[in-house]
N, C-alpha and C positions, 0 to 999 in steps of 0.2 A: 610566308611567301606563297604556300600551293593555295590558300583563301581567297590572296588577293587577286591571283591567276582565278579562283573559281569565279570571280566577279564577271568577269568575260569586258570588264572594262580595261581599255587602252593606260598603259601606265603614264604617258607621253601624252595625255590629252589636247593641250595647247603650244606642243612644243614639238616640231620635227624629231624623229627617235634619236637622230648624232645629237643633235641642241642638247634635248634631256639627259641623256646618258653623262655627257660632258660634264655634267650638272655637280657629278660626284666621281667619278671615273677620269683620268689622265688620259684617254685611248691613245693621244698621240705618243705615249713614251709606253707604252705596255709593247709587247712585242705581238705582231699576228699568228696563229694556229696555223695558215696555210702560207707553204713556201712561196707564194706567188706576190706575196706581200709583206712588207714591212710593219705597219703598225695595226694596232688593232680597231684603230679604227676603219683602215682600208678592208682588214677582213670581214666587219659587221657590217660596212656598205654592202659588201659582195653578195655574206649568206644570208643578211636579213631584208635586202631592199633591192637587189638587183635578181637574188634568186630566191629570197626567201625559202631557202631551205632548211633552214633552222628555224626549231620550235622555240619558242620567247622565255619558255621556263628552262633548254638550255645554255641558252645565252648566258643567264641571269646567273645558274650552277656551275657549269661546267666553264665558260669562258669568263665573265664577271666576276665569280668564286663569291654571290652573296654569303654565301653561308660561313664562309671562313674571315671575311676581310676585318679588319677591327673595327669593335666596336663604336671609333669614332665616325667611321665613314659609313658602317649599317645607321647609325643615327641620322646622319647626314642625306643618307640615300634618303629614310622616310621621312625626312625635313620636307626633300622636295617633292614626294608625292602628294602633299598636301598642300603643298605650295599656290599661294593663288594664281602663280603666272602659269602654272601648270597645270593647277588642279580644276573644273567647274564646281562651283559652287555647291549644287543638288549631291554632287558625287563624293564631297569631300566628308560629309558627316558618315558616311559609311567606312570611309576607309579609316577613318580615326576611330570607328567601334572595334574594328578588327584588330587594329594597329594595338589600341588601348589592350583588348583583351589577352594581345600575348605579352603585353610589357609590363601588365598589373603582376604577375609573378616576382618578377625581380625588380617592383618599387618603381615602377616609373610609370610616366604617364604623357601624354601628348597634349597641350595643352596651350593655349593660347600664350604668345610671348612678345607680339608686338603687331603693329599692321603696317600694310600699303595701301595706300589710296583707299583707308577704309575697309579693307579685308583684314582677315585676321591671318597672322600667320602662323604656325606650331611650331614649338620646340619641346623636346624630350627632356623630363623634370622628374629630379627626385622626388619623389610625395613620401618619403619616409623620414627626411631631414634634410634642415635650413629651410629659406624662405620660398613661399610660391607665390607666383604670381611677376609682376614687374617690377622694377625698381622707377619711383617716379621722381625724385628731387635726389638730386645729387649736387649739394652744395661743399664747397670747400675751398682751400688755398686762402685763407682771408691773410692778410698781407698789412691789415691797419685793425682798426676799431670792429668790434664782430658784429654779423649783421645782424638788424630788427628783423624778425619772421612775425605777419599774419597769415591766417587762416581765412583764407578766403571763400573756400567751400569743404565743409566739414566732411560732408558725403561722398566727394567725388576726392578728399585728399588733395586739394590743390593751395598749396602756399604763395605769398606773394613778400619778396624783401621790400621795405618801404621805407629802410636807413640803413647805410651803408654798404651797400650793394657793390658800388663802386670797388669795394676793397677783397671784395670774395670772387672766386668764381661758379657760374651755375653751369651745370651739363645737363640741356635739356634734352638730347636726345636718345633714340630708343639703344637699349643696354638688351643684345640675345643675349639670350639663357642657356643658346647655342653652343656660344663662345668666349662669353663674359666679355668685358673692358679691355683691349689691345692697346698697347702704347699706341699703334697706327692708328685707334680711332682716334685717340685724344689730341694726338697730331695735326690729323686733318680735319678737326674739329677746330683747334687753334689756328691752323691756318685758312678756313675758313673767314671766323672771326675778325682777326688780326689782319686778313689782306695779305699771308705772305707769299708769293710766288713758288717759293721752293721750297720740299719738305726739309732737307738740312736746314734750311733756316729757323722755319716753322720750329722744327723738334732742339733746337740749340735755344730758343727765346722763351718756348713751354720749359724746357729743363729750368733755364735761369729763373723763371716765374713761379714756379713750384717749390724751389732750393731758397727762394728769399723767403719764404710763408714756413720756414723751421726754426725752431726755438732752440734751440738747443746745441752743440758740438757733438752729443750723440745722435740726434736725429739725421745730422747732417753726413754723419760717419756710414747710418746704415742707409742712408736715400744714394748715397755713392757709393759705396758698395754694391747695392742690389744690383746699381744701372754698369758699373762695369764689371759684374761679373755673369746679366743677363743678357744685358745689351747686343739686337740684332739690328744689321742694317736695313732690314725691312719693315722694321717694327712690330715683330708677330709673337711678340711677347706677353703676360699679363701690366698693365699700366699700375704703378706705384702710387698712390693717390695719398696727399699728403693734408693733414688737417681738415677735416671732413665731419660736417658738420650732422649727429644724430638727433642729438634731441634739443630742445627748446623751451626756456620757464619765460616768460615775456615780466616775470615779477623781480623786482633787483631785489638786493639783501636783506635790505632796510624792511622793505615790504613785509619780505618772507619771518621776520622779527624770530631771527636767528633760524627759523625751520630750512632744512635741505631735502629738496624734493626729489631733485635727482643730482648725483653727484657728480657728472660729465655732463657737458656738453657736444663733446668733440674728439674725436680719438686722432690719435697719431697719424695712423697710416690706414689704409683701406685696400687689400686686393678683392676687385671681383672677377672670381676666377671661374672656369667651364662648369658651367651650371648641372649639367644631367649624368653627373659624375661625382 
C-alpha cells in the first residue's frame, strides 16, 4: 500500500472516490467515526471531499482497516485497481509490477483472468498449484448419445461439437478465477438461454436438467444431497456440475484394435471453486 501511495497516482482513476470505494467496501452498513453521522460513507464524504482533511493513506489504515480486512476482500480491493473501468490503461502495467512484487512471496500472482470489451481484466492466481490461466470449453450434462468434438484451431484451443450437441450442454462464458463457478452464474446463464422470466423458475428447470444427465442412484443421492445441504436462496454457492466432459479420442474401439488411450472421458461431477486460494 505505501508504494502504491508513492505513485502519486489517484487510486479511483475513472470512478468518483464513493463509486470506487463501494467497489469493495459496504460504507452504507459500516458505522461512521464522527458522531455527526451515521454511516461511513457520510463520514468519507465530509473528511475526504467536503473538507479533505484526511490523508488518503489514512483513510485506507485507520478507517478502511486495508491491512487487517481478510484476505478475500484485500484481493478484491486489488481486482479493482486494476480494473479497466477504473484503471487507464498506461497506469495499469505499473500497478501490476508492484501488486506482483509483493504477492510473489506467498505464490500468487495477478494475472490476466478474462476481459471486457477487449481489455484484460486481473484476478489473483495461485502460480504454486492447479491450473493457470482460463478455463475455455466447459461441456457437460449430456442427456443422450455423447458429443462428436473437433478441433478447429489447434493454436488458439478452440473446439467445435458437430454431432450431437443437442444432448449436451456447453457454457461459453467467462469463468473468474475470482470467484470460480456460482450456482447464480449457471442460473442466469440458463435463463438466459432458455427464455425464462424468473430465477425460481430458471434454477427449478437447470436443477431438473442436470438431475436427468445422472446415471446412477448414487450419483443422484450425492447431487441431492450437496443442493440441500448447500443450497442458498441467492445462489452464492460453488455450482455442482454434473457429467463434464475432459478429454476426447475422436477413434472408437474397433479403431483403437484393443489399445486405451485414455481411460475416461468424463468425470462425475466438477466443482470450480475460488481460484486464488
Amino acid at each position: 500500500m505505501d508504494e502504491l501511495f508513492s505513485t502519486g497516482l489517484q487510486l479511483d482513476v475513472r470512478l468518483d472516490f464513493i463509486t470506487f470505494l463501494y467497489r469493495t467496501w459496504p460504507l452504507d452498513q459500516m458505522n461512521s467515526t464522527d458522531p455527526r453521522f451515521i454511516t461511513a460513507e457520510e463520514d468519507i464524504c465530509q473528511h475526504m471531499i467536503n473538507n479533505s482533511d484526511w490523508e488518503v493513506d489514512y483513510l485506507y489504515y485507520e478507517i478502511l482497516e486495508v491491512l487487517t480486512i481478510p484476505d478475500s476482500f484485500f484481493i478484491d480491493f486489488l481486482v479493482q485497481l486494476t480494473h479497466p473501468e477504473v484503471r487507464k490503461p498506461d497506469e495499469t502495467a505499473l500497478f501490476l509490477e508492484i501488486i506482483n512484487k509483493h504477492l510473489e512471496g506467498d505464490g500468487y500472482k495477478m494475472q490476466e483472468v478474462g476481459r471486457i470489451s477487449g481489455y484484460p481484466v486481473y484476478g489473483a492466481v495461485n502460480v504454486r498449484c492447479g491450473p493457470s490461466g482460463s478455463i475455455k470449453n466447459l461441456i457437460f450434462a449430456a442427456d443422450g448419445y455423447k458429443p462428436r468434438i473437433v478441433i478447429t484451431d489447434s493454436l488458439e484451443n478452440n473446439i467445435e461439437i458437430v454431432d450431437n450437441g443437442e444432448h449436451c450442454l456447453v457454457y461459453e462464458e467467462n469463468i473468474p478465477q475470482t470467484t470460480g463457478l456460482k450456482w447464480k452464474d449457471l442460473v442466469n446463464w440458463w435463463a438466459r438461454i432458455e427464455r425464462f422470466d424468473g430465477y425460481p423458475e430458471a434454477e427449478e428447470g437447470l436443477f431438473q436438467r442436470l438431475r436427468k444427465t445422472l446415471a446412477s442412484p448414487p450419483e443422484q443421492l450425492l447431487f441431492d444431497t450437496y443442493f440441500n445441504f448447500f443450497k442458498r436462496a441467492d445462489g452464492d454457492f460453488p455450482a455442482l456440475i454434473p457429467q463434464v466432459y475432459l478429454h476426447y479420442n475422436p477413434y472408437a474401439r474397433g479403431e483403437l484394435q484393443g489399445e486405451l488411450r485414455i481411460t475416461r472421458q468424463r468425470m462425475d461431477f466438477l466443482i470450480l471453486l475460488l481460484m486464488q486460494y
